[in-house]
PDB file of N, CA, C, O and CB in Angstrom:
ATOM      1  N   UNK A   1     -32.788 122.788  35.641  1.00  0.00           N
ATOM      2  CA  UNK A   1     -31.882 122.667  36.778  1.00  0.00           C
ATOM      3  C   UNK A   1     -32.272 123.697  37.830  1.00  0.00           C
ATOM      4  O   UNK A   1     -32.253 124.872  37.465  1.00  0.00           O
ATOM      5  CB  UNK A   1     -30.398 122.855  36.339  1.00  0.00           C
ATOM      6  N   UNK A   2     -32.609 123.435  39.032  1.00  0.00           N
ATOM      7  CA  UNK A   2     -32.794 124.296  39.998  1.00  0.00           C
ATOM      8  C   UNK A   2     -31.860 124.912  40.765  1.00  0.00           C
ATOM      9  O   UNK A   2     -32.104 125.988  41.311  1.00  0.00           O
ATOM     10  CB  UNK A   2     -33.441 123.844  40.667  1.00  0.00           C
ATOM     11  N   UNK A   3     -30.469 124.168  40.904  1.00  0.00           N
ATOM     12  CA  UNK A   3     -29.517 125.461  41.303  1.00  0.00           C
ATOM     13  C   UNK A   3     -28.356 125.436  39.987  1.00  0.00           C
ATOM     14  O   UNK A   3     -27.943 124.590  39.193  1.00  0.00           O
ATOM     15  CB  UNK A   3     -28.620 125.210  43.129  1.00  0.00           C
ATOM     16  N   UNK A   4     -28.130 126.751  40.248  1.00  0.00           N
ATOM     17  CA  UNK A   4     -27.185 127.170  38.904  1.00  0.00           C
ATOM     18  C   UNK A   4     -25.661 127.987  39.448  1.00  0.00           C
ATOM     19  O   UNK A   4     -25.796 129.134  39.873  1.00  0.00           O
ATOM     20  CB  UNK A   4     -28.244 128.458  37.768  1.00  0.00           C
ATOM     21  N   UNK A   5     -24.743 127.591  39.432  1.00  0.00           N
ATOM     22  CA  UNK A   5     -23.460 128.035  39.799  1.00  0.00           C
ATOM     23  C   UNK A   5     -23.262 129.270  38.850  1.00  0.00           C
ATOM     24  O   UNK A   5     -23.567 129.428  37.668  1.00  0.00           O
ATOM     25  CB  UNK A   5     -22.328 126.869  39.649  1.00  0.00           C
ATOM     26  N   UNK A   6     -22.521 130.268  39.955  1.00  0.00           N
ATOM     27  CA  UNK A   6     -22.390 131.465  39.204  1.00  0.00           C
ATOM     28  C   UNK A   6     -20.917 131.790  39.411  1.00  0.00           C
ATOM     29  O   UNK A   6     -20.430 132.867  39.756  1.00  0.00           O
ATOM     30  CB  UNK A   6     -23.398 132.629  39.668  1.00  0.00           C
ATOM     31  N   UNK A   7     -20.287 130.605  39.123  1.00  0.00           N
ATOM     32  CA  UNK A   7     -19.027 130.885  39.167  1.00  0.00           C
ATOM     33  C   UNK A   7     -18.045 131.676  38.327  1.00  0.00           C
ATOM     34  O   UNK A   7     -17.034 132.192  38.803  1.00  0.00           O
ATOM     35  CB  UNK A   7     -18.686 129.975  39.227  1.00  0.00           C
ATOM     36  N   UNK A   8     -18.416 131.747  36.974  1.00  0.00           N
ATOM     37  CA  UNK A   8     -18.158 132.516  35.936  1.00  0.00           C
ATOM     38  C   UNK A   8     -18.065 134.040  36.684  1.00  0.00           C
ATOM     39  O   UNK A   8     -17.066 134.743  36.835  1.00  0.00           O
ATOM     40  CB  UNK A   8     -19.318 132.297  34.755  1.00  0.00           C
ATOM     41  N   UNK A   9     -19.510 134.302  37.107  1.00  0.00           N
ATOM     42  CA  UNK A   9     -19.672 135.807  37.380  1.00  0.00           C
ATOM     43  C   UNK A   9     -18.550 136.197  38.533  1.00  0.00           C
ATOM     44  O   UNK A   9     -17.998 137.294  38.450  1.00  0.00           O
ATOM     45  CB  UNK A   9     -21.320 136.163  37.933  1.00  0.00           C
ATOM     46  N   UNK A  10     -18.319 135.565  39.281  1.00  0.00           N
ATOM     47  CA  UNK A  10     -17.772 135.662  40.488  1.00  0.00           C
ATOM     48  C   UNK A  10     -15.610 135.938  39.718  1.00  0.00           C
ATOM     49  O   UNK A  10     -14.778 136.828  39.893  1.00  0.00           O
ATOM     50  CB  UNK A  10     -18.392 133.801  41.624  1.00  0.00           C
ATOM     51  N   UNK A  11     -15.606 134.898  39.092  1.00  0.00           N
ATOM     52  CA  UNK A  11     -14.076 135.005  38.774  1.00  0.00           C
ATOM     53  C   UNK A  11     -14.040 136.284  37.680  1.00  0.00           C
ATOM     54  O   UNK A  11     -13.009 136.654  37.118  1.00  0.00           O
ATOM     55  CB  UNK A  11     -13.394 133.406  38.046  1.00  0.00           C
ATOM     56  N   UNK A  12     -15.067 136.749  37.532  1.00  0.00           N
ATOM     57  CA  UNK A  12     -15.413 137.886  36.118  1.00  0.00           C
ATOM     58  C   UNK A  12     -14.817 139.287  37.206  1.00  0.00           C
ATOM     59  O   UNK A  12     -14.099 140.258  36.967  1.00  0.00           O
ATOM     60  CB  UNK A  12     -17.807 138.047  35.403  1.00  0.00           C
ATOM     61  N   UNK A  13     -15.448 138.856  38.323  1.00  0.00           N
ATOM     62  CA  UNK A  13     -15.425 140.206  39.220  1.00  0.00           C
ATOM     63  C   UNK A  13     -14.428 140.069  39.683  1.00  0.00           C
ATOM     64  O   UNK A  13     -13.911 141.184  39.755  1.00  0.00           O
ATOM     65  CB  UNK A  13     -16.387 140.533  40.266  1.00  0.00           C
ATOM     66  N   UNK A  14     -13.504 139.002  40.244  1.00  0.00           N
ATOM     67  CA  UNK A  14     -11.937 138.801  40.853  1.00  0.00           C
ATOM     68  C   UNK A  14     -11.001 138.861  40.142  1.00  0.00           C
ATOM     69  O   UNK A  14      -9.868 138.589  40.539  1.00  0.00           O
ATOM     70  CB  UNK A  14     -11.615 137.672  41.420  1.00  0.00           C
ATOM     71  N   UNK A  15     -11.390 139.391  38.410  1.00  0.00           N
ATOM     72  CA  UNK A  15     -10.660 139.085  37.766  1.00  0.00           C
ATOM     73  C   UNK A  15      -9.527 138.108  37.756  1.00  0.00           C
ATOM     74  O   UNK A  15      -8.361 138.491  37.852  1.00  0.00           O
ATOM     75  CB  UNK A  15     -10.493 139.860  37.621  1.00  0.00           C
ATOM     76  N   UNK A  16      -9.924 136.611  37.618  1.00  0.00           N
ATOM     77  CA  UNK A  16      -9.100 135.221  38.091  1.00  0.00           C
ATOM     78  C   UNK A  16      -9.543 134.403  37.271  1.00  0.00           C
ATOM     79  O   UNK A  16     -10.695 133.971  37.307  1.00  0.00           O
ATOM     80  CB  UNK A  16      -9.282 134.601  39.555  1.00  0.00           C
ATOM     81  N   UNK A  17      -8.378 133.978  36.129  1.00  0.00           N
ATOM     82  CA  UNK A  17      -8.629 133.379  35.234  1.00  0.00           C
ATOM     83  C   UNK A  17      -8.945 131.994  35.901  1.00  0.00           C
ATOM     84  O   UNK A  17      -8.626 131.918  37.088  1.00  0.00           O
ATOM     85  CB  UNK A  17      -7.647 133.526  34.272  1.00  0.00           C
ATOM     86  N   UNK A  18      -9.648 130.643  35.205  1.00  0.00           N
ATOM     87  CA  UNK A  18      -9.806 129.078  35.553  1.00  0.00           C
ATOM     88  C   UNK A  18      -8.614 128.805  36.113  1.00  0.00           C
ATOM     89  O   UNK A  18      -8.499 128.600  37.322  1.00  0.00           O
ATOM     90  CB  UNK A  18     -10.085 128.042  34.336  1.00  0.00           C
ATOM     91  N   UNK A  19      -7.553 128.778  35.218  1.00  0.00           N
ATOM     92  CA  UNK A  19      -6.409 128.025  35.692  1.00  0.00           C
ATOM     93  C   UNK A  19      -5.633 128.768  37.201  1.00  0.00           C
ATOM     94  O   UNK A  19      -4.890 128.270  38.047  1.00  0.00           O
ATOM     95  CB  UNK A  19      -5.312 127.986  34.310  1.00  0.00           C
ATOM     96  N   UNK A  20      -6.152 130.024  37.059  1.00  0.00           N
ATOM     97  CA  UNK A  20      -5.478 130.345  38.308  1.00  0.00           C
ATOM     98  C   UNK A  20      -6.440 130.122  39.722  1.00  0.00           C
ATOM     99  O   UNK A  20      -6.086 130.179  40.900  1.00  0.00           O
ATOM    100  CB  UNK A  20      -5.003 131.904  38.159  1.00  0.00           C
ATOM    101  N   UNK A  21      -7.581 129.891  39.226  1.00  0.00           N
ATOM    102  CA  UNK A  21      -8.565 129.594  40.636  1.00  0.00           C
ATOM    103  C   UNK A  21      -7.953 128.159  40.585  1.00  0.00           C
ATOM    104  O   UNK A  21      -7.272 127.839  41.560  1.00  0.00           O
ATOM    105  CB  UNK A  21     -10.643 129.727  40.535  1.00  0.00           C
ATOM    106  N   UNK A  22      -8.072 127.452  39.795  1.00  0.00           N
ATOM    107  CA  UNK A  22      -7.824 125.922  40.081  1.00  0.00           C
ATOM    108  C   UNK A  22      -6.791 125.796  40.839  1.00  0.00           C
ATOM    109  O   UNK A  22      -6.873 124.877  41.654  1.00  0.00           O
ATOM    110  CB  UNK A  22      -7.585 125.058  38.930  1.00  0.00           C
ATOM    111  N   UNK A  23      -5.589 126.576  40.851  1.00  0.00           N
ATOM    112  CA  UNK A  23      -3.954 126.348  41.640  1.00  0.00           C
ATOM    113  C   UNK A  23      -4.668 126.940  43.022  1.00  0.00           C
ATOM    114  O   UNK A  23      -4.997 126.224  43.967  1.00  0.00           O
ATOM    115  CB  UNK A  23      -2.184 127.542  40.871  1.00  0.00           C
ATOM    116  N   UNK A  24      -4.792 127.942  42.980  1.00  0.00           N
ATOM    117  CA  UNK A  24      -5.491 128.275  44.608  1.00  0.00           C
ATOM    118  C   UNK A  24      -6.342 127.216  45.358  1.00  0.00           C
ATOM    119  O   UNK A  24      -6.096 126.861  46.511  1.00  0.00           O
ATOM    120  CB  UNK A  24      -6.579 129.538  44.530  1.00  0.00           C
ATOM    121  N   UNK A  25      -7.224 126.807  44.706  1.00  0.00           N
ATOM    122  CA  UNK A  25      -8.183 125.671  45.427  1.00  0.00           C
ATOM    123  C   UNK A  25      -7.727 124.397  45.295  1.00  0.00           C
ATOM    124  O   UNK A  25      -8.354 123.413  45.687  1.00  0.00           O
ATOM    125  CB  UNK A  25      -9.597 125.598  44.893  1.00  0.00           C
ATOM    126  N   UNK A  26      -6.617 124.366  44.737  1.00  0.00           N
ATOM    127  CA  UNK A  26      -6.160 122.694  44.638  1.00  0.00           C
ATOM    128  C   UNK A  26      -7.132 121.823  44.145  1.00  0.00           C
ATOM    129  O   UNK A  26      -7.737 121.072  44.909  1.00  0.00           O
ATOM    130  CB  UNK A  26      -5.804 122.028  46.027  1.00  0.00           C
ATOM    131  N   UNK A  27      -7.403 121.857  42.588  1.00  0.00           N
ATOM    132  CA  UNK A  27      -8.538 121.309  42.001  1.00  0.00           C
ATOM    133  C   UNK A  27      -7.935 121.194  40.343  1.00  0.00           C
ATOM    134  O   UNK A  27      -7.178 121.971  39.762  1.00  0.00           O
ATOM    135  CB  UNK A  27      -9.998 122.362  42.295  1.00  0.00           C
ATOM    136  N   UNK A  28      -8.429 120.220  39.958  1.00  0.00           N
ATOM    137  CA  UNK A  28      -7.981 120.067  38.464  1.00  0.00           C
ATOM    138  C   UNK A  28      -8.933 120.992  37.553  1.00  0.00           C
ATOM    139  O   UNK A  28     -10.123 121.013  37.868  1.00  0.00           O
ATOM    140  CB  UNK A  28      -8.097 118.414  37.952  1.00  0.00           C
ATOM    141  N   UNK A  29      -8.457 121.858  36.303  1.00  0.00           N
ATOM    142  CA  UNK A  29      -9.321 122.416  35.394  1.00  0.00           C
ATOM    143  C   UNK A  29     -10.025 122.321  35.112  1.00  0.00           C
ATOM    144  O   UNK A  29     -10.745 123.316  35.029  1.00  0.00           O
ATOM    145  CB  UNK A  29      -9.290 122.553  34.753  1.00  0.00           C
ATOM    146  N   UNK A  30     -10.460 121.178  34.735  1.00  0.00           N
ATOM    147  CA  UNK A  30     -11.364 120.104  34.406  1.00  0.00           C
ATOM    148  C   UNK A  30     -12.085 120.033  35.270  1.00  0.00           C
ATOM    149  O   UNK A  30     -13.160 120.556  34.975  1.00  0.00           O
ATOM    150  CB  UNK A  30     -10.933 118.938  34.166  1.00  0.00           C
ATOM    151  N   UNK A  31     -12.041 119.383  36.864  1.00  0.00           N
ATOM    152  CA  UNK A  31     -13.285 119.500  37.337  1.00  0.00           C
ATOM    153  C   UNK A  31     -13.900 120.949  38.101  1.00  0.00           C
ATOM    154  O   UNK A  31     -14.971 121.248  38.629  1.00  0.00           O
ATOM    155  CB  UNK A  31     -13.313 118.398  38.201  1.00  0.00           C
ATOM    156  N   UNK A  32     -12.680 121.609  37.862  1.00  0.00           N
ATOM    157  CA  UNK A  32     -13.809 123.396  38.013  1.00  0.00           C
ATOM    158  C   UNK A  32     -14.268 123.829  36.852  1.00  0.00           C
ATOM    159  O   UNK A  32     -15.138 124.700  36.848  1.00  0.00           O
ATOM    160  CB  UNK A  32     -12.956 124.981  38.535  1.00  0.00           C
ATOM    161  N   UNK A  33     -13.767 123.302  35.661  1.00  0.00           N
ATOM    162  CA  UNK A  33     -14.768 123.448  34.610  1.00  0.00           C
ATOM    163  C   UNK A  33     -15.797 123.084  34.562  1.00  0.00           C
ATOM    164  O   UNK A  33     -16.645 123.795  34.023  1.00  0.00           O
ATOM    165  CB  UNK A  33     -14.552 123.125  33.738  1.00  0.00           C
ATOM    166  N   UNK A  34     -16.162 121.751  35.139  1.00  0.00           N
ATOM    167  CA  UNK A  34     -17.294 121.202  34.958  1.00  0.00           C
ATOM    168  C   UNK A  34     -18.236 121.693  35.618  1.00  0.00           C
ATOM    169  O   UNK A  34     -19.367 121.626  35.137  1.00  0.00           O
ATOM    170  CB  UNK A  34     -17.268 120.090  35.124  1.00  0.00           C
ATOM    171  N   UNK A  35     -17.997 122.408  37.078  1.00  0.00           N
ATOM    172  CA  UNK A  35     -18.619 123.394  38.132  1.00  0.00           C
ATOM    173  C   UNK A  35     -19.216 124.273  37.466  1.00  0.00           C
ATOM    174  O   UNK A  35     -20.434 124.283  37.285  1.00  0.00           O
ATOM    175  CB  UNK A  35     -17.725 124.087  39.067  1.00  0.00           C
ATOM    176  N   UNK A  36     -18.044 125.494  36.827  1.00  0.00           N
ATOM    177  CA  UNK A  36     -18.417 126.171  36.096  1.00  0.00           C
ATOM    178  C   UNK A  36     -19.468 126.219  35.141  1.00  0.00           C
ATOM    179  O   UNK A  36     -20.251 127.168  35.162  1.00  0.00           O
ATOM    180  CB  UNK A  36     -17.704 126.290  35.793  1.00  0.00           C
ATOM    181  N   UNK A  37     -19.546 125.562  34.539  1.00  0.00           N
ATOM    182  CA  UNK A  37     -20.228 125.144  33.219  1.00  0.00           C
ATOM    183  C   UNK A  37     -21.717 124.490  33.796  1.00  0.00           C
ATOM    184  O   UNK A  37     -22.553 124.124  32.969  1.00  0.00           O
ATOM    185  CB  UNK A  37     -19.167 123.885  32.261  1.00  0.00           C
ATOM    186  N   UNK A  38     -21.972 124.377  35.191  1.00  0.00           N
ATOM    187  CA  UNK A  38     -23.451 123.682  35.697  1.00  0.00           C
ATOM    188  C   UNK A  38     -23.421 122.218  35.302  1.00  0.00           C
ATOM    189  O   UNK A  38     -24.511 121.658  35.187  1.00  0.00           O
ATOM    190  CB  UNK A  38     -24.900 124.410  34.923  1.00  0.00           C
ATOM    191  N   UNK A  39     -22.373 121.565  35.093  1.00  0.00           N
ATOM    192  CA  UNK A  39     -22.730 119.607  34.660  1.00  0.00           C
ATOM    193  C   UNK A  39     -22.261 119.271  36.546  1.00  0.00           C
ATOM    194  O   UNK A  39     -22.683 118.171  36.904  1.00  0.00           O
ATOM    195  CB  UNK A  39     -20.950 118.401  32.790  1.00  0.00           C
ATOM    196  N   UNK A  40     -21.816 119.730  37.200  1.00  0.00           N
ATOM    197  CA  UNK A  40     -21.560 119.219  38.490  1.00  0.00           C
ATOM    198  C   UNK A  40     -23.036 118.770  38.949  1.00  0.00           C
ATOM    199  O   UNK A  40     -24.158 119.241  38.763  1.00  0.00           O
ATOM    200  CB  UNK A  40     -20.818 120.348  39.480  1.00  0.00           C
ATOM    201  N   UNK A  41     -22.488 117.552  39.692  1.00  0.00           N
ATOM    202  CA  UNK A  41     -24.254 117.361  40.310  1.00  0.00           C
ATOM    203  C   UNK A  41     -23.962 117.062  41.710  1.00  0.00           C
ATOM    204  O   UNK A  41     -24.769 116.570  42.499  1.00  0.00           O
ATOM    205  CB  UNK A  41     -25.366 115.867  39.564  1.00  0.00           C
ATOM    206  N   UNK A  42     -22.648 117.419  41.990  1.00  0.00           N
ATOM    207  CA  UNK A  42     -22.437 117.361  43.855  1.00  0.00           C
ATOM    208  C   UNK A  42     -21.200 118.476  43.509  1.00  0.00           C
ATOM    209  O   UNK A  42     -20.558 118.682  42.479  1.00  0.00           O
ATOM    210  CB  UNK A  42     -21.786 115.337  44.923  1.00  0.00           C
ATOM    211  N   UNK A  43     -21.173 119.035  44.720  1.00  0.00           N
ATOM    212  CA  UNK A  43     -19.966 119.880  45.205  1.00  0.00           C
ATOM    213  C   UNK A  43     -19.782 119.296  46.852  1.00  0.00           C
ATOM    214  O   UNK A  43     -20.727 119.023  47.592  1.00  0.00           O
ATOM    215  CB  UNK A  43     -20.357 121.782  45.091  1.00  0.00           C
ATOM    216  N   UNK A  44     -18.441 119.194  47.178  1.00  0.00           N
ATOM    217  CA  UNK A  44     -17.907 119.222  48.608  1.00  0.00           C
ATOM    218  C   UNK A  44     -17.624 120.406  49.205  1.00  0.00           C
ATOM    219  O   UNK A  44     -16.932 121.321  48.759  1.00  0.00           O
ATOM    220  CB  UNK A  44     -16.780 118.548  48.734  1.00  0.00           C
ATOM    221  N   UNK A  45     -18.450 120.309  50.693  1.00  0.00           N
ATOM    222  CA  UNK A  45     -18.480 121.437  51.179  1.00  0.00           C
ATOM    223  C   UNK A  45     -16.449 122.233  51.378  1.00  0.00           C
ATOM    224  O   UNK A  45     -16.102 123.413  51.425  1.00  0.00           O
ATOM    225  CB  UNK A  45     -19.501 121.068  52.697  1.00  0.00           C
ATOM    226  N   UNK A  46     -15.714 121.132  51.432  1.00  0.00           N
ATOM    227  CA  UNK A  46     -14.660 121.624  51.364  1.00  0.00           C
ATOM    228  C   UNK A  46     -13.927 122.317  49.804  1.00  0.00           C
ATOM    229  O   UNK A  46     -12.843 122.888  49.924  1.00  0.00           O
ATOM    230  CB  UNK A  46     -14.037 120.599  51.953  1.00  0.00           C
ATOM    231  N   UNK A  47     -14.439 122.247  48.690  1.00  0.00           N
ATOM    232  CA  UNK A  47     -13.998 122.741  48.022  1.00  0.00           C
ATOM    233  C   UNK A  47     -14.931 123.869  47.745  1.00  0.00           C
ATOM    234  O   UNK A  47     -14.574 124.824  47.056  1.00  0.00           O
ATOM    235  CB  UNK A  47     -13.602 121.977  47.235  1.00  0.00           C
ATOM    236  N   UNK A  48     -16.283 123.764  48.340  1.00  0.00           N
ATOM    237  CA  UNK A  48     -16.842 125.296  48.247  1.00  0.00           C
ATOM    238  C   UNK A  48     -16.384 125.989  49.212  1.00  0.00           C
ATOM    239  O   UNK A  48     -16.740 127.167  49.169  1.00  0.00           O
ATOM    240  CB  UNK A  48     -18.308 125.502  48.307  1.00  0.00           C
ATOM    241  N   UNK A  49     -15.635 125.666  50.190  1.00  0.00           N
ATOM    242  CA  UNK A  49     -14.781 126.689  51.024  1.00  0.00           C
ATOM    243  C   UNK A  49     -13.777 127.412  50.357  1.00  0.00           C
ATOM    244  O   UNK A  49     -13.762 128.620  50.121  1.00  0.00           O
ATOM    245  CB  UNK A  49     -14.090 126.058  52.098  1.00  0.00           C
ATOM    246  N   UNK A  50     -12.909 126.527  50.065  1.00  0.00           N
ATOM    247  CA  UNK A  50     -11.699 126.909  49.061  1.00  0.00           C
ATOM    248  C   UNK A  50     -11.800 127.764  48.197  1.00  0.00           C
ATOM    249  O   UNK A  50     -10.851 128.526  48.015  1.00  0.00           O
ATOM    250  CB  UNK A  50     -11.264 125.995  48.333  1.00  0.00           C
ATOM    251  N   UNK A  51     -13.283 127.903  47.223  1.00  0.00           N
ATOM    252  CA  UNK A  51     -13.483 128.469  46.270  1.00  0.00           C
ATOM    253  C   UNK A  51     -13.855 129.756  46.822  1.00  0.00           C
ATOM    254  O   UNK A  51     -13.420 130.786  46.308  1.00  0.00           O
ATOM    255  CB  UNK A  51     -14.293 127.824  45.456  1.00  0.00           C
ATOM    256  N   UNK A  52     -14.825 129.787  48.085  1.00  0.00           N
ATOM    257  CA  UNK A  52     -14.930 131.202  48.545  1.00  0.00           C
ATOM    258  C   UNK A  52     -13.898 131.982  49.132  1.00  0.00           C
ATOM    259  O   UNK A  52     -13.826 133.211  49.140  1.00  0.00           O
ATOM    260  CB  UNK A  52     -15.824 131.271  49.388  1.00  0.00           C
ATOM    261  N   UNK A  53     -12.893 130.941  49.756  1.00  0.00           N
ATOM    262  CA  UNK A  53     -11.679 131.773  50.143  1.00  0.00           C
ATOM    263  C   UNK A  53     -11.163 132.304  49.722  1.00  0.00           C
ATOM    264  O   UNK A  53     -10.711 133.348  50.190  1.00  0.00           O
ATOM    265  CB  UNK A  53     -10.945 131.545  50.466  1.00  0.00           C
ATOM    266  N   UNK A  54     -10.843 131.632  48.014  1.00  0.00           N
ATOM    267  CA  UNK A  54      -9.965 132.250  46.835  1.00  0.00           C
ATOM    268  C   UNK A  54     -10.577 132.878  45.979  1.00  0.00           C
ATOM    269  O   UNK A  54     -10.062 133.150  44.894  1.00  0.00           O
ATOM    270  CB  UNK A  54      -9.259 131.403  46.086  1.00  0.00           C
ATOM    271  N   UNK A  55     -11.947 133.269  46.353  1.00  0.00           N
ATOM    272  CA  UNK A  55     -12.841 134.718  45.276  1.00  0.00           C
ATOM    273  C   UNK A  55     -13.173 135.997  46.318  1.00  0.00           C
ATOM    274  O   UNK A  55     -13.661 137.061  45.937  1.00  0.00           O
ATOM    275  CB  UNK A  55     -14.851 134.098  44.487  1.00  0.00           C
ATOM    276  N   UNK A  56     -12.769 135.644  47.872  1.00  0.00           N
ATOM    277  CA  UNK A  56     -13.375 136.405  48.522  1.00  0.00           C
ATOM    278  C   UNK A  56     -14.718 136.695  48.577  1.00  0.00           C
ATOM    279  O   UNK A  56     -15.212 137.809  48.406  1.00  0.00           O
ATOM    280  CB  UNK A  56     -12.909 137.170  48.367  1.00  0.00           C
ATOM    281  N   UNK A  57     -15.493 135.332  48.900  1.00  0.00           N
ATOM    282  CA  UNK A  57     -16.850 135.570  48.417  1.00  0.00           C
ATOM    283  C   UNK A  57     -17.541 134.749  49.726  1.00  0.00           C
ATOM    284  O   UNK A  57     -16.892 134.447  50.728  1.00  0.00           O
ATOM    285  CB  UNK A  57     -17.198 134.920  46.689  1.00  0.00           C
ATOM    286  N   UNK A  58     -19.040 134.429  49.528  1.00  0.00           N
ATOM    287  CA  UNK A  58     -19.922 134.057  50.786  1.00  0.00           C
ATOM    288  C   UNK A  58     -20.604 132.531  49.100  1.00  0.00           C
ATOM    289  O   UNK A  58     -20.359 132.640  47.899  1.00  0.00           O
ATOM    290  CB  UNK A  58     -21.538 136.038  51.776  1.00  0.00           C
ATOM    291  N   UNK A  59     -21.287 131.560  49.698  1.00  0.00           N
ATOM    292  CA  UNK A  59     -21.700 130.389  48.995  1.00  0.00           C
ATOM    293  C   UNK A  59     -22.805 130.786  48.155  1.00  0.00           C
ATOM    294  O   UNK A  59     -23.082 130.106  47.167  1.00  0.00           O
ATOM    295  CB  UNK A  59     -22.073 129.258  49.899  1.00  0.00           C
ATOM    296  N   UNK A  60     -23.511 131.899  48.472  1.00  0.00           N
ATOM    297  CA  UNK A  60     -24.070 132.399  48.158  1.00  0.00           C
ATOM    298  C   UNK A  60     -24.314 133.295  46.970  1.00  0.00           C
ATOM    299  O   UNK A  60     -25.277 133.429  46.215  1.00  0.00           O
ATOM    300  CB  UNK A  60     -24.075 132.541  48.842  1.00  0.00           C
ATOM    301  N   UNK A  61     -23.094 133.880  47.053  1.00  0.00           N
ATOM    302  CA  UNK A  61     -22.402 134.613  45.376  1.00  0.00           C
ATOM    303  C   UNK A  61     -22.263 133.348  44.713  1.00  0.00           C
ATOM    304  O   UNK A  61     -22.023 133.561  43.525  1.00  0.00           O
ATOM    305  CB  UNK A  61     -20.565 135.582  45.351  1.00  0.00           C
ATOM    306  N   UNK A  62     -22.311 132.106  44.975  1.00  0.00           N
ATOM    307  CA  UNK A  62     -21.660 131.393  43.743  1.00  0.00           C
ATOM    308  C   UNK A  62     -23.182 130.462  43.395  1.00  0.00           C
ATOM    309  O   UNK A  62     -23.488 129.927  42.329  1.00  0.00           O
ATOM    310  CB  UNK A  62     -19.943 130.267  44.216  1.00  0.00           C
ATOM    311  N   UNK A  63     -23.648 130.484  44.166  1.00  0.00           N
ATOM    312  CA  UNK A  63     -25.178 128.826  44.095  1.00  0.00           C
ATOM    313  C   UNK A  63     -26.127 130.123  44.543  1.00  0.00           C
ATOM    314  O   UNK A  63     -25.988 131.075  45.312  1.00  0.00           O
ATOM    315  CB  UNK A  63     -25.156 126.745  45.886  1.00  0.00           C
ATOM    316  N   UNK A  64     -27.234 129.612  43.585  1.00  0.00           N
ATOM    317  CA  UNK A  64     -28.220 129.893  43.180  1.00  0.00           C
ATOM    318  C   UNK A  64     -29.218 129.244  43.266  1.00  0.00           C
ATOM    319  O   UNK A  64     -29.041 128.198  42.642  1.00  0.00           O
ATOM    320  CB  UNK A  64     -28.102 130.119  42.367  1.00  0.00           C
ATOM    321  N   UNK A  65     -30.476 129.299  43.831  1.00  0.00           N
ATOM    322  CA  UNK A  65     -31.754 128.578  43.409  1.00  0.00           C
ATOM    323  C   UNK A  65     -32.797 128.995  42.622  1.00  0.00           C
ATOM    324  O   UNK A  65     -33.647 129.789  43.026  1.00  0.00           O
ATOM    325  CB  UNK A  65     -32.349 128.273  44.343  1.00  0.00           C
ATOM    326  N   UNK A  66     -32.789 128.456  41.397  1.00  0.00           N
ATOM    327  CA  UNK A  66     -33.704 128.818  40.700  1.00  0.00           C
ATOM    328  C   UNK A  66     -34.688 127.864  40.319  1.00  0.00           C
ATOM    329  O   UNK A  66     -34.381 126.714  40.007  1.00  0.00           O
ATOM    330  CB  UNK A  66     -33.224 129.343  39.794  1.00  0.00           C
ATOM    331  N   UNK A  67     -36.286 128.444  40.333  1.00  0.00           N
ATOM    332  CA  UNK A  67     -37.374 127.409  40.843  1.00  0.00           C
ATOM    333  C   UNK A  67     -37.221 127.107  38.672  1.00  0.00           C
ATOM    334  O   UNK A  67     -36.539 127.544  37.745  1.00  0.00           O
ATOM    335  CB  UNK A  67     -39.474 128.315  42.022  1.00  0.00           C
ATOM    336  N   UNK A  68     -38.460 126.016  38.905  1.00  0.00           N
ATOM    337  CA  UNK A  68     -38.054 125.209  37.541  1.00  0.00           C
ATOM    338  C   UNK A  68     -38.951 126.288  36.453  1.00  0.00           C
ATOM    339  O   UNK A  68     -39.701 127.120  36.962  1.00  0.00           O
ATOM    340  CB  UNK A  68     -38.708 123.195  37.522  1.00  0.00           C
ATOM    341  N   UNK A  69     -38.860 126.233  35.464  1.00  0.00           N
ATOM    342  CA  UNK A  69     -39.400 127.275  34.306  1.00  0.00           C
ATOM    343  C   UNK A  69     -39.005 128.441  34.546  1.00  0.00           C
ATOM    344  O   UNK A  69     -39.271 129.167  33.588  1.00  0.00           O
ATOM    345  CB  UNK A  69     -40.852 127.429  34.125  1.00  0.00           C
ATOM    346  N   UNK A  70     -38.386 129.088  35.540  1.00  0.00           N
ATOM    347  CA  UNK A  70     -37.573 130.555  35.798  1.00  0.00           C
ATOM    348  C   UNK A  70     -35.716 130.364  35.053  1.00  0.00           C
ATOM    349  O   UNK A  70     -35.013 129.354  35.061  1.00  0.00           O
ATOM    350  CB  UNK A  70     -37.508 130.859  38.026  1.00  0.00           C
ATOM    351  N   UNK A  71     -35.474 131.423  34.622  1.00  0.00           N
ATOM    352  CA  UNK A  71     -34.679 131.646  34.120  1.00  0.00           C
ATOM    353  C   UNK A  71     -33.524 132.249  34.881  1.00  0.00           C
ATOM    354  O   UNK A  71     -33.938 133.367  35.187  1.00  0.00           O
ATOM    355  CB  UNK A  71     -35.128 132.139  33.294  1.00  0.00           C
ATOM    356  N   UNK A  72     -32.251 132.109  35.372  1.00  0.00           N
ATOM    357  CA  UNK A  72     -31.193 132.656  36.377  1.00  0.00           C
ATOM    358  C   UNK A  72     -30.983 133.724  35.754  1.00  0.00           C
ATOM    359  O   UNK A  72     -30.957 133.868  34.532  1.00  0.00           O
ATOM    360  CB  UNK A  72     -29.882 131.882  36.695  1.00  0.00           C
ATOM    361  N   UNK A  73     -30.794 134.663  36.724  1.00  0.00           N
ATOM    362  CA  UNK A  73     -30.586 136.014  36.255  1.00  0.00           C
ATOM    363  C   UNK A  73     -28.985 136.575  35.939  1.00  0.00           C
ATOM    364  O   UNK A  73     -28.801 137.725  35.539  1.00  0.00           O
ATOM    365  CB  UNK A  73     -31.238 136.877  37.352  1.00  0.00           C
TER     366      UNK A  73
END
């Protein structure tokens, strides 16, 4: 997979459990789990707003490009 969501790391540092990012961004558990977890294979630019609004973050803290045989850091 060449980009890798680092959403984990990001709610690690906001200390913000799933269920409470999900009520902020108006999103079911389930599909920010699936974010989380890298099975997403589209994101809307409006819910990557939401998500940076409610981590205090840039798109950048959360997506990653990583070239193929490299490992995300």
């Amino acid at each position: 997979m060449a980009i890798m969501v680092n959403l984990d790391v990001m709610m690690a540092k906001r200390k913000m459990s799933l269920g409470e990012l999900a009520q902020k961004v108006d999103i079911t558990m389930a599909n920010l789990s699936i974010l989380k977890n890298n099975k997403a294979r589209a994101v809307r630019f409006s819910t990557l707003e939401a998500i940076c609004k409610a981590l205090d973050c840039q798109p950048g803290d959360i997506l990653e490009f990583v070239p193929d045989g490299e490992d995300a850091l």
